[in-house]
C-alpha positions as CSV (number, residue, x, y, z in Angstrom):
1,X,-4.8,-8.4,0.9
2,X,-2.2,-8.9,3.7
3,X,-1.0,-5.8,6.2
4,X,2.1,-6.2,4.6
5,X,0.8,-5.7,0.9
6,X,-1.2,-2.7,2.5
7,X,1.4,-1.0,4.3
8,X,3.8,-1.5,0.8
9,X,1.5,-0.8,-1.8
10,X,2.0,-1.8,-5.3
11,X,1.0,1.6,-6.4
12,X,3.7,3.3,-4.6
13,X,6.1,0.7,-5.9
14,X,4.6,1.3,-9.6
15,X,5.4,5.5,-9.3
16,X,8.7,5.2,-7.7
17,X,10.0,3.0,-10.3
18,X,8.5,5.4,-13.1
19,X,6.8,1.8,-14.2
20,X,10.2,0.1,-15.4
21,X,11.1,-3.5,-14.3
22,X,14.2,-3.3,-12.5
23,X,15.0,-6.8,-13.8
24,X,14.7,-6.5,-18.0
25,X,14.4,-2.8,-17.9
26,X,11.2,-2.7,-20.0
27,X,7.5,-1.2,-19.3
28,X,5.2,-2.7,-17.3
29,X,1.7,-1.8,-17.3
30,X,0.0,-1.8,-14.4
31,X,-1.8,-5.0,-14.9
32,X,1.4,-7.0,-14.9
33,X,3.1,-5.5,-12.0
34,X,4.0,-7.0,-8.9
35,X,6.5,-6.6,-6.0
36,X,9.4,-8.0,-6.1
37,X,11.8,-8.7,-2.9
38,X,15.6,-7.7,-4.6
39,X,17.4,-9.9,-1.9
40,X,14.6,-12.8,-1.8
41,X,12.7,-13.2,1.6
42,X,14.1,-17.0,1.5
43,X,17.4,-15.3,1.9
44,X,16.5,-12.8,4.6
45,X,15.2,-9.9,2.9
46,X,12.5,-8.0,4.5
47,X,9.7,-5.9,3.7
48,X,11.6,-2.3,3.6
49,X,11.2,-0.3,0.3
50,X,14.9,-0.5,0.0
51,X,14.0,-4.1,-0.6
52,X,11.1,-4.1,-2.9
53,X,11.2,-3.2,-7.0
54,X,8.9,-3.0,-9.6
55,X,8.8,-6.4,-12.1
56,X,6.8,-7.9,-14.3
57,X,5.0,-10.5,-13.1
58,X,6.9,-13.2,-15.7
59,X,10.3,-11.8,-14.4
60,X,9.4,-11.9,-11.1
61,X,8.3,-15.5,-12.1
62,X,11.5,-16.5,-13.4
63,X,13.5,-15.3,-11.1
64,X,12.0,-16.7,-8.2
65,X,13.8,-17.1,-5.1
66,X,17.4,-16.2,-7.0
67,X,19.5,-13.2,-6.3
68,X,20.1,-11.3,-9.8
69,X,23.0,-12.5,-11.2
70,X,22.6,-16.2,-10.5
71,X,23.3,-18.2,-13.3
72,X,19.8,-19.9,-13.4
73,X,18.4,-16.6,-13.4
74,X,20.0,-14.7,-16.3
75,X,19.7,-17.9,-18.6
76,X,15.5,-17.5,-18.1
77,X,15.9,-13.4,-18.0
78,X,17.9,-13.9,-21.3
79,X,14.9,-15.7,-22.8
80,X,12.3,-13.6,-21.5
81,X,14.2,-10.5,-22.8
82,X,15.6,-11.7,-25.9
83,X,19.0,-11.7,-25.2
84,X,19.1,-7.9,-23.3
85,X,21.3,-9.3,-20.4
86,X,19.9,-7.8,-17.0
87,X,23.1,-5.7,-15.4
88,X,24.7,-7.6,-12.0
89,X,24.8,-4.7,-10.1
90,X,28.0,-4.4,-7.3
91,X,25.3,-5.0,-4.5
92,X,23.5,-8.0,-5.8
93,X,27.3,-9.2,-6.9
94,X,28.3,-8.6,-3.1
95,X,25.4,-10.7,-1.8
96,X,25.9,-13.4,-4.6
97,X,29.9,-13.7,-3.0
98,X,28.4,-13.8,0.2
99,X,26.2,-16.8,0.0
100,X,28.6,-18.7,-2.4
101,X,31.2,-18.3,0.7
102,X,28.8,-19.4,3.8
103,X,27.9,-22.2,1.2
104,X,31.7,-23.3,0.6
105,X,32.3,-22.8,4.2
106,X,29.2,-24.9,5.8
């Protein structure tokens, strides 16, 4: 267990989330939870609990390094949660903008 996994524990992460995955919106018992980074720690994220969510360990899986929203993404959430389309919320969408610009820019 790293400091980082003990000063954010998954149990805290578990009861603040009620035990819903943030990315299909479903259950997930305990044994398939993990923390999940919503912007990704390859894009900058940190380790603040406005940054970590509840998800299944196969959508945390299939999303990998993505923000929500990314095409790549929602075609392997779609699959995972037969066809419930996760929502793009305006934050993620914001973010999304954002690197598409500094990508078109650089």
């Amino acid at each position: 267990m790293t400091s980082k996994s003990r000063k954010y524990p998954l149990a805290r992460v578990y009861n603040q989330a009620q035990g819903i995955c943030w990315l299909c919106e479903r259950f997930v018992p305990l044994e398939q939870a993990t923390r999940d980074h919503v912007i990704p720690l390859a894009w900058g994220g940190g380790w603040g609990w406005d940054n970590l969510r509840l998800a299944h360990q196969r959508c945390n899986q299939l999303r990998g390094d993505a923000l929500r929203g990314e095409d790549k993404t929602e075609a392997a959430m779609l699959q995972w949660t037969r066809d419930r389309r996760p929502q793009v919320t305006r934050r993620y969408a914001v973010a999304v903008k954002k690197k598409k610009e500094s990508d078109d820019g650089a």
